[in-house]
N, CA, C and O atoms as a Tripos MOL2 file, in Angstrom:
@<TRIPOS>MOLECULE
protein
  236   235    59     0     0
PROTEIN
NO_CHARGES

@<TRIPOS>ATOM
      1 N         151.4410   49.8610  -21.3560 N.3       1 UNK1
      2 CA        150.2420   49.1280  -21.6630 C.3       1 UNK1
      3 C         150.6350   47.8760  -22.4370 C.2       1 UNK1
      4 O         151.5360   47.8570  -23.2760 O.2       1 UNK1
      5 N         149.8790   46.8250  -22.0860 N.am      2 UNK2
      6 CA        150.3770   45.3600  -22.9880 C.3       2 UNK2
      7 C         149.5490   45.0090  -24.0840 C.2       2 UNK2
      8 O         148.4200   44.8640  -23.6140 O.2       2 UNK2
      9 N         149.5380   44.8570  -24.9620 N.am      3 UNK3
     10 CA        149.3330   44.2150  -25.7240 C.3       3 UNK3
     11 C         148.3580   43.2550  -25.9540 C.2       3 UNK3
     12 O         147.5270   43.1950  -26.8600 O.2       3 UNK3
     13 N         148.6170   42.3350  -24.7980 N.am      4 UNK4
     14 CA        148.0590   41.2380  -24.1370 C.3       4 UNK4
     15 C         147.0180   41.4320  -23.1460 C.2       4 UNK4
     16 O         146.3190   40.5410  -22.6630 O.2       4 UNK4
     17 N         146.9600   43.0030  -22.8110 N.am      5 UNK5
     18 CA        145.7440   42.9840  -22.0480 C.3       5 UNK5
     19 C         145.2940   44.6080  -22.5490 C.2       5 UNK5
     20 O         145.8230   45.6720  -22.2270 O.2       5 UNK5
     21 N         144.0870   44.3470  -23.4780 N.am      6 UNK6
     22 CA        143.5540   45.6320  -24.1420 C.3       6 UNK6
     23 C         142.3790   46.1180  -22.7640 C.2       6 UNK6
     24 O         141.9330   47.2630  -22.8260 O.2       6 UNK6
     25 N         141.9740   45.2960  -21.6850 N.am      7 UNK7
     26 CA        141.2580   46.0010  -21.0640 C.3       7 UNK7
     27 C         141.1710   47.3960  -20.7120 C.2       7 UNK7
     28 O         140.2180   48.1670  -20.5970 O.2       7 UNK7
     29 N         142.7650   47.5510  -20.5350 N.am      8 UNK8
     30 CA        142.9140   49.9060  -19.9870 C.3       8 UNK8
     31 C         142.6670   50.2390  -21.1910 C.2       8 UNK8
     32 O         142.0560   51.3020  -21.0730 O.2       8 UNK8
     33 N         142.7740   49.9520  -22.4980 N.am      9 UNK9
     34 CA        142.3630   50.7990  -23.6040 C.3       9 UNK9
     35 C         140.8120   50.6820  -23.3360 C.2       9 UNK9
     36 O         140.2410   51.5280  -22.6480 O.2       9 UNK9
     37 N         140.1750   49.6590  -23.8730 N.am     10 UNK10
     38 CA        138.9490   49.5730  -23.7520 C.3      10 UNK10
     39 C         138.1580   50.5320  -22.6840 C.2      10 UNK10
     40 O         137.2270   51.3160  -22.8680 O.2      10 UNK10
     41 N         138.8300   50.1990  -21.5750 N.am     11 UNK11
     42 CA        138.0780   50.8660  -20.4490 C.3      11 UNK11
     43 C         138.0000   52.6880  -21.1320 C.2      11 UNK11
     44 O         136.9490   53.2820  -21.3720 O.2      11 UNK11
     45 N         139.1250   53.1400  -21.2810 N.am     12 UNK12
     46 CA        139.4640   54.2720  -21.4310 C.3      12 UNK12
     47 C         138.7540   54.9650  -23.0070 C.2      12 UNK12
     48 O         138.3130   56.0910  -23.2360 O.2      12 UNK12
     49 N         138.8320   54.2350  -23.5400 N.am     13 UNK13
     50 CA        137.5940   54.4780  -24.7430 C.3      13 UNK13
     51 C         135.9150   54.4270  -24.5310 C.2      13 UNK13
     52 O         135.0030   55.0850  -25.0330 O.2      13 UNK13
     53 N         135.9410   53.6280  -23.8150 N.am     14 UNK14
     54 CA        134.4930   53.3710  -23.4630 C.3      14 UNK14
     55 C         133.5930   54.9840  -22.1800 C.2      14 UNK14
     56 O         132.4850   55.3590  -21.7960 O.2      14 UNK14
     57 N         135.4240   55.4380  -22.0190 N.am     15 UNK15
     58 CA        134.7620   56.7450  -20.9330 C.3      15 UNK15
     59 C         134.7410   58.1420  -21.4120 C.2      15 UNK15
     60 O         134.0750   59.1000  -21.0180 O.2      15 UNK15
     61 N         135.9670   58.0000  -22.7230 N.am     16 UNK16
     62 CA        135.8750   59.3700  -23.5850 C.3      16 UNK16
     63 C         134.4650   58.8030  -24.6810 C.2      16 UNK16
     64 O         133.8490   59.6800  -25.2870 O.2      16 UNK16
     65 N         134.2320   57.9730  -24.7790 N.am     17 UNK17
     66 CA        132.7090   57.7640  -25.8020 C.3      17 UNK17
     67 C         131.3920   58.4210  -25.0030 C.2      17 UNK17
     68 O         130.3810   58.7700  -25.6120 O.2      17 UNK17
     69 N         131.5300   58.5250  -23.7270 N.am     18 UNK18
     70 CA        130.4870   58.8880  -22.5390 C.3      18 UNK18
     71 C         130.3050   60.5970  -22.3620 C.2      18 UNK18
     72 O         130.7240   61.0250  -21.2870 O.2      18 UNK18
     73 N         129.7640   61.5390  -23.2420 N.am     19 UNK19
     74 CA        129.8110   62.9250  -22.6680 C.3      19 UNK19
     75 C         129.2690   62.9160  -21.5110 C.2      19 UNK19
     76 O         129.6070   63.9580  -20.9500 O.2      19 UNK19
     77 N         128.6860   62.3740  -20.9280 N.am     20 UNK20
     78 CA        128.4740   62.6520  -19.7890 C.3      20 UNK20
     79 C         129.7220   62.7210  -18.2760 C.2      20 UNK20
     80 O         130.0310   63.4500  -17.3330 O.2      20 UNK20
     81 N         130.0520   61.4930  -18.8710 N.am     21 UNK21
     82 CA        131.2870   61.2690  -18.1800 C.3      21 UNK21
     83 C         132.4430   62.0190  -18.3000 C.2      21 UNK21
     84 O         133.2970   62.1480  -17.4230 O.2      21 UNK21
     85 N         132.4550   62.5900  -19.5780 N.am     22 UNK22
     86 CA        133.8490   63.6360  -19.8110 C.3      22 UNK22
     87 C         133.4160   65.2680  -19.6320 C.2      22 UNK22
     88 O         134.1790   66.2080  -19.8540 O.2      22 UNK22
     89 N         132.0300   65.3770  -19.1830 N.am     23 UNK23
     90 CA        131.6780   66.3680  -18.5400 C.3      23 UNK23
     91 C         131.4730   66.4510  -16.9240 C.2      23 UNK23
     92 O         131.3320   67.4700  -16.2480 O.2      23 UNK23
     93 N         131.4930   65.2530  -16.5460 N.am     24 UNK24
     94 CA        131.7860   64.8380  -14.5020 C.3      24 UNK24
     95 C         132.9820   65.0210  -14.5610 C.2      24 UNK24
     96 O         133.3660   65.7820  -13.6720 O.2      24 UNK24
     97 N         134.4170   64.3560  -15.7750 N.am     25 UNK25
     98 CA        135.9150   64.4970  -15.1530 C.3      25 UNK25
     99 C         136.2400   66.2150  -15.4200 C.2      25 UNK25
    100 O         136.8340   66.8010  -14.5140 O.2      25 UNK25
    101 N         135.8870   66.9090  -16.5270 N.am     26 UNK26
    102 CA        135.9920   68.0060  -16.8780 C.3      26 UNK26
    103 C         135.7530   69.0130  -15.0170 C.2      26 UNK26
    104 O         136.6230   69.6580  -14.4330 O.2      26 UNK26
    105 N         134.8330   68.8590  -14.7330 N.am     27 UNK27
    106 CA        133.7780   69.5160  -13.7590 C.3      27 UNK27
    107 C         134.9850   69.3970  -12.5410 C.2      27 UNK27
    108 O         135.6340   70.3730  -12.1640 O.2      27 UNK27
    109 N         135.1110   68.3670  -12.1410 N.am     28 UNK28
    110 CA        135.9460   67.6520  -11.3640 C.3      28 UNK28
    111 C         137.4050   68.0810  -11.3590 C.2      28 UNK28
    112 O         137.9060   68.3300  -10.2630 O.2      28 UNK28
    113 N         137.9920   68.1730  -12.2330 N.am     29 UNK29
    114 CA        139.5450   68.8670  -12.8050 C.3      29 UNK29
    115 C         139.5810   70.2470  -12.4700 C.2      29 UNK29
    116 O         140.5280   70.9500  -12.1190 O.2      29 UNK29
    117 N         138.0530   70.5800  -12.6870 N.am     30 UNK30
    118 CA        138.2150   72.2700  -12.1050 C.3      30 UNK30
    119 C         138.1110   72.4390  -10.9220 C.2      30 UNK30
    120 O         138.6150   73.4010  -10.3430 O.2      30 UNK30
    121 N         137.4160   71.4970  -10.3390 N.am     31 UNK31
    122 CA        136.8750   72.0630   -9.0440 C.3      31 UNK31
    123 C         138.3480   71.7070   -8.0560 C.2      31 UNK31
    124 O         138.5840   72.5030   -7.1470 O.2      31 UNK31
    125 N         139.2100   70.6360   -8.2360 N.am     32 UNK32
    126 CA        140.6490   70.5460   -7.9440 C.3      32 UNK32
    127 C         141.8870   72.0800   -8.5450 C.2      32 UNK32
    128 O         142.9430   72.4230   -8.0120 O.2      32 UNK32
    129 N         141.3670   72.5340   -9.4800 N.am     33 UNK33
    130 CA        142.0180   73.5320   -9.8240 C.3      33 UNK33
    131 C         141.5770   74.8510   -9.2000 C.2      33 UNK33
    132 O         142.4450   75.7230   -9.2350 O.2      33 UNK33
    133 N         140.6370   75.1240   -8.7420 N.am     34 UNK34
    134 CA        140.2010   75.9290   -7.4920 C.3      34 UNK34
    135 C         140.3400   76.0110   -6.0460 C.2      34 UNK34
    136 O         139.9930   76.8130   -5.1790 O.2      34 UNK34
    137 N         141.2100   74.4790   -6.0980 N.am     35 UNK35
    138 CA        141.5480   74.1540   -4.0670 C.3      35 UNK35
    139 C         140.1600   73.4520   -3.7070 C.2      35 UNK35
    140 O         139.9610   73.2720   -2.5060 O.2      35 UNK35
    141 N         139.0510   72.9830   -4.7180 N.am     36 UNK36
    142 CA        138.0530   72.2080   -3.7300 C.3      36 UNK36
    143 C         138.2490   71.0270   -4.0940 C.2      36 UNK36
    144 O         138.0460   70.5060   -5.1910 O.2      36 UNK36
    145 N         138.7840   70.4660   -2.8420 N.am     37 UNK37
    146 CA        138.6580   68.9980   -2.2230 C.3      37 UNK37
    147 C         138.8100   68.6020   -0.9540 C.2      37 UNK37
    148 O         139.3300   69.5630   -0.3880 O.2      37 UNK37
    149 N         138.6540   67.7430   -0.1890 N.am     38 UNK38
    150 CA        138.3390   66.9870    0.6380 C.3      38 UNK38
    151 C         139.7190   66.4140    1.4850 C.2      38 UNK38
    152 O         140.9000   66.4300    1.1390 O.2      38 UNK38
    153 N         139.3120   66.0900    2.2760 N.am     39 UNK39
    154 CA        140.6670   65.1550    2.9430 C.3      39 UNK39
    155 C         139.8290   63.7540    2.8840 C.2      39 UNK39
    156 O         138.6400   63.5320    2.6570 O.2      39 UNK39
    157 N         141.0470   62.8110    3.2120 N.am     40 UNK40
    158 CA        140.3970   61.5090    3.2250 C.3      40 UNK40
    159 C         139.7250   61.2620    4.5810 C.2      40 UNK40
    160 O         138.6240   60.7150    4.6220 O.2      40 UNK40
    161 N         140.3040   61.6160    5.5820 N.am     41 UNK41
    162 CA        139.2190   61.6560    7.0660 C.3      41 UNK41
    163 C         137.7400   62.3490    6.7220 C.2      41 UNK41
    164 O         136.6690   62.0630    7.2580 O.2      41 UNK41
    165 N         137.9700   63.3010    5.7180 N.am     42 UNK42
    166 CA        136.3030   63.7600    5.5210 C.3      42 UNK42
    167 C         135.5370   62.9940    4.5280 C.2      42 UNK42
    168 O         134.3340   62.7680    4.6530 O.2      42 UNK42
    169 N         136.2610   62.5960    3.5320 N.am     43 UNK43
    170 CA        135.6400   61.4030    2.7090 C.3      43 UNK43
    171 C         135.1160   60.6900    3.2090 C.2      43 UNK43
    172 O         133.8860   60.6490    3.2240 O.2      43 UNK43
    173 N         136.0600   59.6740    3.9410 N.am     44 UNK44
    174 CA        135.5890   58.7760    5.0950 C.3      44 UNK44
    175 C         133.8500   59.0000    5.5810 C.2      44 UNK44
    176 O         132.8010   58.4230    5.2980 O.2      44 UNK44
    177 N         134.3100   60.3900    6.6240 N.am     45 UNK45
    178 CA        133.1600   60.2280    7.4940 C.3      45 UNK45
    179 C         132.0630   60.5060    6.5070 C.2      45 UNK45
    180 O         130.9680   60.0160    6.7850 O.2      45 UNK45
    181 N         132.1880   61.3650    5.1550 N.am     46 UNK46
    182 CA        130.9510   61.5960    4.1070 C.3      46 UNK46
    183 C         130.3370   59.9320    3.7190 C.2      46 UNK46
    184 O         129.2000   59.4660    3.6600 O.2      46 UNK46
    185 N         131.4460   59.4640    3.5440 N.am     47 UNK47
    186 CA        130.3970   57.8600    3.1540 C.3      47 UNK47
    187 C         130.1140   57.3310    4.0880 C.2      47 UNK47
    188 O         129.2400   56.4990    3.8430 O.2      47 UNK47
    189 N         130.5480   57.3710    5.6640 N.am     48 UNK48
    190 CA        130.0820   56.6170    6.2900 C.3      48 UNK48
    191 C         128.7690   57.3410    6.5540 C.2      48 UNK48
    192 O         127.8000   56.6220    6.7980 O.2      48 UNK48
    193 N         128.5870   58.7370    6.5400 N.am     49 UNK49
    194 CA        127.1580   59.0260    7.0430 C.3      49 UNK49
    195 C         126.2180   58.6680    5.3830 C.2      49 UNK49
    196 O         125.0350   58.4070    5.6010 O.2      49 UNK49
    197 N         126.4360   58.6500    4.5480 N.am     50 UNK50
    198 CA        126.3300   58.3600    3.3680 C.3      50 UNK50
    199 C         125.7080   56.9320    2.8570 C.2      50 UNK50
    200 O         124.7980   56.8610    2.0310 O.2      50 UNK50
    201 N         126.3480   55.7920    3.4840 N.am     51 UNK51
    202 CA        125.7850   54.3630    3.6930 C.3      51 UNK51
    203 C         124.9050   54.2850    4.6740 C.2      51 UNK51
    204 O         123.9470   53.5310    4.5050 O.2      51 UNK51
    205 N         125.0290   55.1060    6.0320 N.am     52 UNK52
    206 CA        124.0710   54.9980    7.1220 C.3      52 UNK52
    207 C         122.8480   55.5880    6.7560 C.2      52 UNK52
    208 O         121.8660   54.8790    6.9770 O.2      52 UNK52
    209 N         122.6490   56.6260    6.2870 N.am     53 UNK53
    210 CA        121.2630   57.3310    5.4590 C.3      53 UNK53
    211 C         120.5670   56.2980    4.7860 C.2      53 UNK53
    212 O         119.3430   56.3270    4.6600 O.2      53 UNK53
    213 N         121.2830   55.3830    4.3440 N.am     54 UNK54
    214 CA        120.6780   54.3470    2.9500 C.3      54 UNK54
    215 C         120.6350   54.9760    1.5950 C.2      54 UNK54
    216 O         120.0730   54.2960    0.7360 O.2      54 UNK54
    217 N         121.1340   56.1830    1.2120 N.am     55 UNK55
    218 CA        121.2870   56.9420    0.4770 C.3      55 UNK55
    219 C         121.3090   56.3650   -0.8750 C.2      55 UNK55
    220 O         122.1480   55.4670   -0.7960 O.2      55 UNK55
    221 N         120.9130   56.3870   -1.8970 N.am     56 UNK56
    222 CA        121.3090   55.5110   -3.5120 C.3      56 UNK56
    223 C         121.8350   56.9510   -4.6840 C.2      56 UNK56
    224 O         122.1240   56.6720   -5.8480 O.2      56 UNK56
    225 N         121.8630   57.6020   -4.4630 N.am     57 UNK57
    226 CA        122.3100   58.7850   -5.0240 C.3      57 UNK57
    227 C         123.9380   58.8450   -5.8020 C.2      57 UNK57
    228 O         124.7050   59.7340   -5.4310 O.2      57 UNK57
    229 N         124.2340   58.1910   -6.5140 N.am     58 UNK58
    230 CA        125.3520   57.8580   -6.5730 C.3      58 UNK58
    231 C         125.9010   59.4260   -7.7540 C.2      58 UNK58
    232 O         125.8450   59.4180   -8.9840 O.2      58 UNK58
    233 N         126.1930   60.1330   -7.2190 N.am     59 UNK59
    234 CA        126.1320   61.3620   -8.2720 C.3      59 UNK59
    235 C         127.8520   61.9090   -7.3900 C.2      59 UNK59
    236 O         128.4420   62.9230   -7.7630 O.2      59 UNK59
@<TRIPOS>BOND
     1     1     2 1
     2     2     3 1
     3     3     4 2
     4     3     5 am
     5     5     6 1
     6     6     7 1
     7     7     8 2
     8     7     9 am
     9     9    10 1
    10    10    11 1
    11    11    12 2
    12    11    13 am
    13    13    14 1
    14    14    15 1
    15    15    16 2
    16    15    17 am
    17    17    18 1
    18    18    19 1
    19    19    20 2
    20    19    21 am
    21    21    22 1
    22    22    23 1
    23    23    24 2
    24    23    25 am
    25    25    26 1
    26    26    27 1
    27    27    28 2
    28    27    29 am
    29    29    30 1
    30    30    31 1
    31    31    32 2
    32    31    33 am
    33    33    34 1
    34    34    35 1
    35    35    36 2
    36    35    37 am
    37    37    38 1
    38    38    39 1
    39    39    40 2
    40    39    41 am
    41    41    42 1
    42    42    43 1
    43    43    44 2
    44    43    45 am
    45    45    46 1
    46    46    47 1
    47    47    48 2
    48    47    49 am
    49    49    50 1
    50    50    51 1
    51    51    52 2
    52    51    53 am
    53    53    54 1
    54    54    55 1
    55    55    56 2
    56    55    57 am
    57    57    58 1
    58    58    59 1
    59    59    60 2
    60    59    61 am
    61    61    62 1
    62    62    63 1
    63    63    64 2
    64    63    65 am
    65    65    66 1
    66    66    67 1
    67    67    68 2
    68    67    69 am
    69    69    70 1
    70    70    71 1
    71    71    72 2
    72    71    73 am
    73    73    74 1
    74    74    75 1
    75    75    76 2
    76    75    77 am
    77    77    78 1
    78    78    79 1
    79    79    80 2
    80    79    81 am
    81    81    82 1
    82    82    83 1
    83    83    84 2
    84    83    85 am
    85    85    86 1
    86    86    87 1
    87    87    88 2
    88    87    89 am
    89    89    90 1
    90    90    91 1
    91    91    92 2
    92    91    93 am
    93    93    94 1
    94    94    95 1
    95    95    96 2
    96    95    97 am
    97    97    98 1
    98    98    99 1
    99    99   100 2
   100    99   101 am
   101   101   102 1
   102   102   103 1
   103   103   104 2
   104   103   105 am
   105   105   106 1
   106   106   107 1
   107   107   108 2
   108   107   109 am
   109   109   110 1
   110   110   111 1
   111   111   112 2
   112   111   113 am
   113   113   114 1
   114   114   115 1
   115   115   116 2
   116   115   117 am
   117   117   118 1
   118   118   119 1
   119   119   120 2
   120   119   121 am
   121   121   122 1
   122   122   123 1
   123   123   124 2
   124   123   125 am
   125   125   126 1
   126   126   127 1
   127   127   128 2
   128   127   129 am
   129   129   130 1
   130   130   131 1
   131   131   132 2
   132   131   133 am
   133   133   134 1
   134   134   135 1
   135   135   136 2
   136   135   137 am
   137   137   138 1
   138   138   139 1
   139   139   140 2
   140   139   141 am
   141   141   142 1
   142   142   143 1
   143   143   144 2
   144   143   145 am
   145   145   146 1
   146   146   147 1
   147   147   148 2
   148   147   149 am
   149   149   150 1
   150   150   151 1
   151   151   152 2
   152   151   153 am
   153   153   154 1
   154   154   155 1
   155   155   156 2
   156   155   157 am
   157   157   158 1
   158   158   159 1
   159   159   160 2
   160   159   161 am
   161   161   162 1
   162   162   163 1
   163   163   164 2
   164   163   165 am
   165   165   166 1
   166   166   167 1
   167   167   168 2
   168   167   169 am
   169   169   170 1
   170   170   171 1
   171   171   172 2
   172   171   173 am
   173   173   174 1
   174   174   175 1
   175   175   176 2
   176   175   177 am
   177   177   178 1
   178   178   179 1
   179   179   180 2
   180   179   181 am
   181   181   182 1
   182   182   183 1
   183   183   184 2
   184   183   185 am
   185   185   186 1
   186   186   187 1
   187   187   188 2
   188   187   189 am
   189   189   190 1
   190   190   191 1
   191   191   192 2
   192   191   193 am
   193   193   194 1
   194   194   195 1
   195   195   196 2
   196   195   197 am
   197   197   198 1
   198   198   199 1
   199   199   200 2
   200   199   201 am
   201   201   202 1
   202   202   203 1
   203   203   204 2
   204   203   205 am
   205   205   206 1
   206   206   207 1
   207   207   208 2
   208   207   209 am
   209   209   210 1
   210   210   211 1
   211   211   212 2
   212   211   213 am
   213   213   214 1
   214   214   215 1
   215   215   216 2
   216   215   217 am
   217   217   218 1
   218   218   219 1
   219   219   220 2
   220   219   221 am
   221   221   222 1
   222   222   223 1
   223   223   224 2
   224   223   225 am
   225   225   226 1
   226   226   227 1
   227   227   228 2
   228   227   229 am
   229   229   230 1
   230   230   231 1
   231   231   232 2
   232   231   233 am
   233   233   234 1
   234   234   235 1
   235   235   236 2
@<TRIPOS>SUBSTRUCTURE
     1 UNK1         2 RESIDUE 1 A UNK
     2 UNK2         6 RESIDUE 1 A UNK
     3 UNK3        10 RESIDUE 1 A UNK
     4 UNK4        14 RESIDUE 1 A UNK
     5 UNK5        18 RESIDUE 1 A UNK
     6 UNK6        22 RESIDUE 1 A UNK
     7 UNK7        26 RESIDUE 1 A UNK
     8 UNK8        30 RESIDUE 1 A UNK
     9 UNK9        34 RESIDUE 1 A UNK
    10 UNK10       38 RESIDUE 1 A UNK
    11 UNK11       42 RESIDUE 1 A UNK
    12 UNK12       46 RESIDUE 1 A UNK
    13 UNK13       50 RESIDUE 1 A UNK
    14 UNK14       54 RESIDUE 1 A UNK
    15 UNK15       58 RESIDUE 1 A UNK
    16 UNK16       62 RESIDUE 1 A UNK
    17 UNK17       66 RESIDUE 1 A UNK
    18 UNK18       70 RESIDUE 1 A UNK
    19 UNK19       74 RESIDUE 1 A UNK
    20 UNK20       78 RESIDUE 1 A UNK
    21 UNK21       82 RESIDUE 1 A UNK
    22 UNK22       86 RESIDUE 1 A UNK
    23 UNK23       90 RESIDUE 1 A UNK
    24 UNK24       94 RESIDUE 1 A UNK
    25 UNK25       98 RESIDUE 1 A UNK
    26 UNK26      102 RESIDUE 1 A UNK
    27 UNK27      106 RESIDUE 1 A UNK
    28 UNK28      110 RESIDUE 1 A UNK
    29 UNK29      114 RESIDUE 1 A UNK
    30 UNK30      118 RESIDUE 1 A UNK
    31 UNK31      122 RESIDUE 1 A UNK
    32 UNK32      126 RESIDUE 1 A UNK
    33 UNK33      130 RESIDUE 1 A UNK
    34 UNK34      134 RESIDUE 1 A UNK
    35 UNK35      138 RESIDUE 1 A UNK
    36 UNK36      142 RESIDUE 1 A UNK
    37 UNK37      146 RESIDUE 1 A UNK
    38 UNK38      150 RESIDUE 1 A UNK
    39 UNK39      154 RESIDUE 1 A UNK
    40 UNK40      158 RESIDUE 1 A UNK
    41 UNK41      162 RESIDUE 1 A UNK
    42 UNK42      166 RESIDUE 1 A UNK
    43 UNK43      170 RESIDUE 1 A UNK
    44 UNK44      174 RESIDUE 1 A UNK
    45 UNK45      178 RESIDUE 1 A UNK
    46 UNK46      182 RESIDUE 1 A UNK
    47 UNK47      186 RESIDUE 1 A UNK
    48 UNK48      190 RESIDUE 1 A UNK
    49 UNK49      194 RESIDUE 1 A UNK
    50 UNK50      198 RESIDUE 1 A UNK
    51 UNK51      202 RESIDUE 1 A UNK
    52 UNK52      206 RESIDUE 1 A UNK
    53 UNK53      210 RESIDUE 1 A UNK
    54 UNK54      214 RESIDUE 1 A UNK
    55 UNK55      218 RESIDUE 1 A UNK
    56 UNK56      222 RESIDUE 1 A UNK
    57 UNK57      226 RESIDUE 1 A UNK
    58 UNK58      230 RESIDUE 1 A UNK
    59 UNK59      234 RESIDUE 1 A UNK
């Protein structure tokens, strides 16, 4: 990290200040520690049907 550019701290403070947010990465860490995830071909096709819906759900 530089010195000269405090933005990754900042950023990274600004997301442990967020319980909400350190309860989505928490949630998230487990659900990878159980074997649930995705491939990127299914990602893919999830957002593409995802943008086509018009969907705003950003969760």
């Amino acid at each position: 990290m530089s010195v000269d550019d405090p933005e990754p701290l900042e950023e990274t403070i600004a997301v442990l200040s967020d319980p909400e947010t350190v309860a989505r990465l928490g949630a998230s860490d487990a659900e990878l520690a159980r074997g649930e995830s995705v491939t990127v071909d299914e990602l893919a096709k999830a957002m593409a049907h995802r943008s086509s819906s018009g969907s705003s759900d950003h969760r």
